[in-house]
C-alpha positions as CSV (number, residue, x, y, z in Angstrom):
1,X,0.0,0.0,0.0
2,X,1.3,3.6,-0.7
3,X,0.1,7.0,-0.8
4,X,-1.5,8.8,2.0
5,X,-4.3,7.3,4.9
6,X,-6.0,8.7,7.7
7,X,-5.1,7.4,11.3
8,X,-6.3,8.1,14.4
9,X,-6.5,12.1,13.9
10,X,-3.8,12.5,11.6
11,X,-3.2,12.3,7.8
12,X,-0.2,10.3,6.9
13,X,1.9,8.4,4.6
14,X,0.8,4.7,4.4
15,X,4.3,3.4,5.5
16,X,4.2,5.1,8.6
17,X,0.5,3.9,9.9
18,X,1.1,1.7,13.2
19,X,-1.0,0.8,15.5
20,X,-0.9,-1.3,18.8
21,X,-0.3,-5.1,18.9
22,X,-3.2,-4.8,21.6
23,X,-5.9,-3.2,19.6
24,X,-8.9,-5.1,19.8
25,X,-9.4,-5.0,16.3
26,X,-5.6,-7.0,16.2
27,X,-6.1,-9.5,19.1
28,X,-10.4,-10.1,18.0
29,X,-11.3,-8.8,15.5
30,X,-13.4,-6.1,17.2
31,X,-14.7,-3.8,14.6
32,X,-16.4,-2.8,12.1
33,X,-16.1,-1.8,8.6
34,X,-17.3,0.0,5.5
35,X,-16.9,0.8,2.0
36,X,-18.1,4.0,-0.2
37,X,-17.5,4.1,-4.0
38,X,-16.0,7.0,-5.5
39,X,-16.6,8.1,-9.2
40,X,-15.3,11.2,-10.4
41,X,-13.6,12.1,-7.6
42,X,-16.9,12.0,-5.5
43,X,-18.4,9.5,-2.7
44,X,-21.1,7.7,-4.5
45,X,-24.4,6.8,-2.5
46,X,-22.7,8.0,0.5
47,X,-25.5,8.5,3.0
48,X,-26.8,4.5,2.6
49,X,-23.2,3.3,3.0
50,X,-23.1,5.7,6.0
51,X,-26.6,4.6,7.6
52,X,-25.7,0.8,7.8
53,X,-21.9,1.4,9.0
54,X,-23.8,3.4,11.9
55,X,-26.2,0.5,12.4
56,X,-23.3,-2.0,12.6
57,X,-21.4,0.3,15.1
58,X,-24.8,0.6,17.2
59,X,-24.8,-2.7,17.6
60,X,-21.7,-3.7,18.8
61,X,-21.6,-0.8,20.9
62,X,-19.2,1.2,19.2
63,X,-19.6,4.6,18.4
64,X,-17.3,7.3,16.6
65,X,-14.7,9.3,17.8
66,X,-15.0,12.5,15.8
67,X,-18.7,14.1,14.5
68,X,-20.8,12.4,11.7
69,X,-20.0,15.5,9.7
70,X,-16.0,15.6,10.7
71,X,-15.7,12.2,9.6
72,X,-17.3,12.5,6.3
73,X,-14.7,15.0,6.0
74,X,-12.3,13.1,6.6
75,X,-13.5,10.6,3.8
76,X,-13.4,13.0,1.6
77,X,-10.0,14.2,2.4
78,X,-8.7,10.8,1.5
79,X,-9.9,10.9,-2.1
80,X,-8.5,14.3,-2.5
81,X,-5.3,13.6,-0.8
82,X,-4.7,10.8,-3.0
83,X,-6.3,12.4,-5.8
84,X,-8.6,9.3,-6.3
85,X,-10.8,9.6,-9.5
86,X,-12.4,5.6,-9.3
87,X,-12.8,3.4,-6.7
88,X,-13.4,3.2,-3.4
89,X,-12.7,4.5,0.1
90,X,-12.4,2.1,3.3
91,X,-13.3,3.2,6.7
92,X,-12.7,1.4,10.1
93,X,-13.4,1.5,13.4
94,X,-12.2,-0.8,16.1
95,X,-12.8,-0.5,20.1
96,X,-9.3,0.2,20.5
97,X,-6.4,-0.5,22.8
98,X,-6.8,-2.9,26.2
99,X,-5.4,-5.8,27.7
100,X,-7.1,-9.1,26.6
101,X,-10.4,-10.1,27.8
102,X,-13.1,-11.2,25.8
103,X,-16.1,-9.0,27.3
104,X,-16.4,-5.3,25.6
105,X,-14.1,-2.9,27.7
106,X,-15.9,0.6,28.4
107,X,-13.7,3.8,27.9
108,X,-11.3,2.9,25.3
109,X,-10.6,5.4,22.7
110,X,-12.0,3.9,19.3
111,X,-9.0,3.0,16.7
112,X,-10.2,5.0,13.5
113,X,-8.8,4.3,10.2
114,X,-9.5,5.5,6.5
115,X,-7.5,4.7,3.5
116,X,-8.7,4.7,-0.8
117,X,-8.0,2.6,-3.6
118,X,-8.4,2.5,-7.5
119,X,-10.7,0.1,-8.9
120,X,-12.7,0.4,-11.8
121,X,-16.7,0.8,-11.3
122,X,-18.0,1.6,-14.5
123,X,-15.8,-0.1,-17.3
124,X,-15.8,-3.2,-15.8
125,X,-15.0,-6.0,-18.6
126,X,-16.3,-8.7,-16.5
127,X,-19.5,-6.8,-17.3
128,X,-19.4,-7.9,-21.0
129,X,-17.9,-11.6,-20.4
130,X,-19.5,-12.7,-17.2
131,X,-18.2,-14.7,-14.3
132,X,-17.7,-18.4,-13.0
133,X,-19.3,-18.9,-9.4
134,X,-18.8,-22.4,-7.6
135,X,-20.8,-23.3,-4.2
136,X,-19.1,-23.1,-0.8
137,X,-20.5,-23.8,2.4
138,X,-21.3,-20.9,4.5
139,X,-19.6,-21.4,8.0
140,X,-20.4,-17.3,9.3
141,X,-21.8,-16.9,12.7
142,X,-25.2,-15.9,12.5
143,X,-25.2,-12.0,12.9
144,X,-24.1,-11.8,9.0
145,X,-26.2,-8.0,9.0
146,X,-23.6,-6.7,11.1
147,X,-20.2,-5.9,9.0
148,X,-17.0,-6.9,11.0
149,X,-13.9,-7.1,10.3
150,X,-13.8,-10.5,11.4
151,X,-13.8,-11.9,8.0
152,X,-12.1,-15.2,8.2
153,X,-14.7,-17.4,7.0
154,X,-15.4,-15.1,3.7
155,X,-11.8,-15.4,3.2
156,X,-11.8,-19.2,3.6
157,X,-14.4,-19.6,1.4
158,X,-13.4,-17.1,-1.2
159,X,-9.9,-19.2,-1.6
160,X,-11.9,-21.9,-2.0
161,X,-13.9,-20.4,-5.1
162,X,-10.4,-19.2,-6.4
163,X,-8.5,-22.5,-6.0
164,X,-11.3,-23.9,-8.0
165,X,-11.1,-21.1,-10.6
166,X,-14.2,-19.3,-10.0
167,X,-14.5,-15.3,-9.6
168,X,-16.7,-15.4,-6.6
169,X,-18.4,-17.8,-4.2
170,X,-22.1,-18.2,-3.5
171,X,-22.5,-19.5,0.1
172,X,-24.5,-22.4,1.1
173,X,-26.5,-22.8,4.3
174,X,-29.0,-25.6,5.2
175,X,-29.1,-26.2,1.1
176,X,-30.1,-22.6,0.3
177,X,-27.7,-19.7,-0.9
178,X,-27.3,-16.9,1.6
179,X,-25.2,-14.6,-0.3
180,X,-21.5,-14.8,-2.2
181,X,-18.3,-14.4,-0.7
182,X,-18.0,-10.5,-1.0
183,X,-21.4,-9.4,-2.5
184,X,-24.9,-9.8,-2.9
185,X,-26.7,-13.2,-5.0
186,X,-29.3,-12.6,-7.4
187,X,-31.2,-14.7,-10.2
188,X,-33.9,-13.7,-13.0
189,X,-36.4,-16.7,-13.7
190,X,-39.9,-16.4,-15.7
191,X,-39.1,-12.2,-15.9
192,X,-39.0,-12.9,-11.7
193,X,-36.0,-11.2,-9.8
194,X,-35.1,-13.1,-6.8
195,X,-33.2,-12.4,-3.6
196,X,-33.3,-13.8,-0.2
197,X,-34.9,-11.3,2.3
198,X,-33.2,-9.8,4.7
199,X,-32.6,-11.5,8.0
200,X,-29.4,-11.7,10.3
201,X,-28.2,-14.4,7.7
202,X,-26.9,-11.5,5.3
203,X,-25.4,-8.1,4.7
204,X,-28.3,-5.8,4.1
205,X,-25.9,-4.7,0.6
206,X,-26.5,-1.2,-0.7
207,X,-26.7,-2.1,-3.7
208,X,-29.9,-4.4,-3.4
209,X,-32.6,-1.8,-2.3
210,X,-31.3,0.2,-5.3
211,X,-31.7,-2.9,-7.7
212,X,-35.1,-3.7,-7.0
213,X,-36.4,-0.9,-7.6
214,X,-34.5,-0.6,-10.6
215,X,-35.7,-4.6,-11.6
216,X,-39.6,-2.8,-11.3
217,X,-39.0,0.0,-13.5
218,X,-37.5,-2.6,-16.5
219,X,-40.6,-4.7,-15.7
220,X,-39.5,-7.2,-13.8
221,X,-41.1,-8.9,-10.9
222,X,-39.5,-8.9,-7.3
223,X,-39.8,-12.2,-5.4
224,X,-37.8,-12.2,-1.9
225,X,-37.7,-15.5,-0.9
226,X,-34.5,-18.2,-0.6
227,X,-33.2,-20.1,-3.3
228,X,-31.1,-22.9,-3.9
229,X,-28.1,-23.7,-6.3
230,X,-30.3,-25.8,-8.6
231,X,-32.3,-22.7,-9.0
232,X,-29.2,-20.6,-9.9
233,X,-28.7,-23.8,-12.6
234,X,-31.7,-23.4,-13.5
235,X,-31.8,-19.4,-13.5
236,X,-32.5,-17.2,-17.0
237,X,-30.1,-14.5,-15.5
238,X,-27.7,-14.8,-12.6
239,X,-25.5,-11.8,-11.0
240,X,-23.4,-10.5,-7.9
241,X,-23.6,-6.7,-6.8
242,X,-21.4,-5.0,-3.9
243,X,-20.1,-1.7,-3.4
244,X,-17.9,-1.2,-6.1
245,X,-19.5,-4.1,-8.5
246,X,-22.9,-2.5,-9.6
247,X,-23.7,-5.6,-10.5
248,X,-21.9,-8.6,-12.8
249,X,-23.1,-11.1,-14.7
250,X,-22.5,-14.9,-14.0
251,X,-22.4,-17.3,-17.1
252,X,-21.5,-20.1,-15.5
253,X,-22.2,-22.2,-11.6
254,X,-20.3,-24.9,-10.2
255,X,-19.2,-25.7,-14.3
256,X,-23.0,-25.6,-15.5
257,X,-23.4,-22.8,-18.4
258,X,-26.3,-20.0,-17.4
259,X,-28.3,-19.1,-20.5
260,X,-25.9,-20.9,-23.0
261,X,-22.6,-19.2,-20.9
262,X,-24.1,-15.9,-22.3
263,X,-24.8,-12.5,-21.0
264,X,-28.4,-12.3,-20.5
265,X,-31.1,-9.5,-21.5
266,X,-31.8,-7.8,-18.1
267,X,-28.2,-7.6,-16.2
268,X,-27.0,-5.1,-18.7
269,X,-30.3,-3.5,-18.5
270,X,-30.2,-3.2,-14.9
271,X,-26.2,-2.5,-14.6
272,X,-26.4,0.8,-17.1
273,X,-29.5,1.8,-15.1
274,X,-27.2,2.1,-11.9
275,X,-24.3,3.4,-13.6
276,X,-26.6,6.2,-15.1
277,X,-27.0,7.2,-11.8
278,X,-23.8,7.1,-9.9
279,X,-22.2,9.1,-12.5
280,X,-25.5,11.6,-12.4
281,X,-24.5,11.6,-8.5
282,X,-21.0,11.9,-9.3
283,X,-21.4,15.0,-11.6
284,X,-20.6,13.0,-15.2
């Protein structure tokens, strides 16, 4: 990593960031996390990112060190400090330094951290080809809506969709997919969008709320309910979305083609839709 992050109060180079081998966020992984897209410079859909990394906080118990509007600030700093034109900015917080013991520790001066990176939102060419998904088990504890930093189990089963040369996991609980790896499931069937509802078993993703509405507006019918791997197999359409995917196509699962391996007719549909308005947001 290089150029400049925020630490604890200060702007500095990303060499120099330290913090304590006792941090919470070190020894348990006792934080929370979030990520805002940037287009043009410009935090993208930056008050629903902000809304569920306040909700997480609330309910671990953590709250921020500096004002909403300070820290927004700050956000913004980062992009311009690293004069970021595409991708994304990370914030964290942690409950900070203590000796170790398991229960929450009251008093401790949060551990705030903020740092950018490039990645490209809207000329994606996975968007024209498609991804390869496989099935992984999903072995997360059971407060998924909450977004720690404890992310062992994603990485687990993302290595496992890797090593078996797939883009992304979709992970499976009690036969039913909960969500992939790093983003958000979704499949078209019969002009029917479906996506598990929300529940403690997944990230409430940004993205999702966006995309249904947008699914209505292109005529397509919104079913929440679960769904299983056969019915991705079976599935007209299949795609991931997450904060700096707006959404991707999947062509194939677990080796079985998705429409012939091909794009289908509504992804692109839906993925221009919410590109044509990030980059309204984001002044292009």
């Amino acid at each position: 990593m290089n150029g400049m992050v925020y630490l604890n109060g200060e702007f500095i180079d990303a060499a120099a960031a330290k913090v304590s081998a006792f941090d919470r966020g070190f020894i348990f992984g006792d934080g929370i996390y979030e990520v805002v897209p940037v287009l043009n410079g410009r935090l993208v859909d930056r008050e629903d990112f902000w809304e569920r990394f306040e909700r997480s906080l609330a309910a671990i118990e953590l709250s921020l060190p500096v004002s909403k509007s300070d820290f927004q600030g700050v956000l913004e700093e980062v992009v311009w400090r690293n004069n970021l034109k595409e991708g994304g900015v990370y914030m964290q917080i942690t409950r900070g330094v203590a000796d170790r013991d398991f229960k929450f520790i009251k008093g401790l001066k949060p551990t705030c951290f903020v740092f950018c990176y490039e990645k490209d939102i809207v000329a994606n060419p996975d968007a024209a080809t498609g991804i390869k998904v496989v099935s992984v088990e999903d072995i997360r504890w059971k407060r998924r809506d909450i977004k720690s930093i404890s992310l062992l189990a994603q990485c687990y089963a993302k290595e496992q969709a890797v090593k078996a040369g797939a883009y992304e996991g979709f992970m499976v609980e009690n036969g039913f997919v909960t969500e992939a790896t790093s983003s958000s499931a979704f499949i078209i069937k019969d002009n029917v969008l479906i996506t598990k509802p929300l529940s403690n078993e997944i990230l409430p993703g940004i993205r999702r709320k966006v995309i249904l509405g947008f699914a209505e507006k292109a005529g397509l019918e919104i079913r929440q309910r679960p769904f299983t791997m056969q019915d991705v197999y079976d599935a007209d359409e299949v795609f991931i979305s997450a904060a700096t995917l707006p959404l991707l196509p999947v062509v194939k699962a677990d080796g079985k083609p998705i429409n012939g391996g091909k794009v289908g007719k509504y992804v692109p549909i839906l993925r221009q839709m919410y590109i044509d308005k990030i980059k309204k947001e984001a002044g292009l």
